[in-house]
C-alpha positions, 0 to 999 in steps of 0.5 A, a space after each residue: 504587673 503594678 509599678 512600684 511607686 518611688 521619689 523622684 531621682 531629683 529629689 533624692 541623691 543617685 543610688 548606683 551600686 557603682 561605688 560598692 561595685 569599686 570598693 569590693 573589687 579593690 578589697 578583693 585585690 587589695 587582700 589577694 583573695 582566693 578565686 572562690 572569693 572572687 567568683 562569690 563576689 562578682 556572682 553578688 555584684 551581678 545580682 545587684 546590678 541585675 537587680 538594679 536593672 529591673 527596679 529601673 524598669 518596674 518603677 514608677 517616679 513620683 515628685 514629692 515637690 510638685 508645686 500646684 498650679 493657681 487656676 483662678 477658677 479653682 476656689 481658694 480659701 483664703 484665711 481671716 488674717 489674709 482676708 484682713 490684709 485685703 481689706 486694710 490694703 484697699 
């Protein structure tokens, strides 16, 4: 099965379906809803985190402020200003 590729967790805020699961359930409670509505939300809130679950395990992080190493033997190519500074700082 291919990985799904995604941003890396440090670059992005964490997003769990902790607060959403909080919030339903005290709106649930909060307006005393009947106990069909209450089966139908955690049926949802268990898809989710099931769903949750499985896009943990079937996608692959990738660091979008990867900072590229100097080796001195890759070739850079420096620009005329900066090539200008080298000259005058000698």
């Amino acid at each position: 099965m291919k990985k799904t590729k995604v941003i890396q967790g440090n670059n992005l805020p964490m997003k769990t379906p902790i607060p959403a699961t909080l919030l339903y359930l005290m709106a649930a409670d909060y307006f005393n809803l009947p106990e069909w509505a209450w089966t139908l939300i955690i049926v949802l809130l268990s898809l989710g985190w099931i769903l949750k679950i499985i896009s943990i395990f079937t996608t692959e992080t990738v660091n979008i402020f990867k900072e590229e190493s100097n080796d001195e033997n890759k070739p850079v190519k420096r620009s005329k200003f900066q090539e200008r500074l080298n000259q005058i700082s000698k």
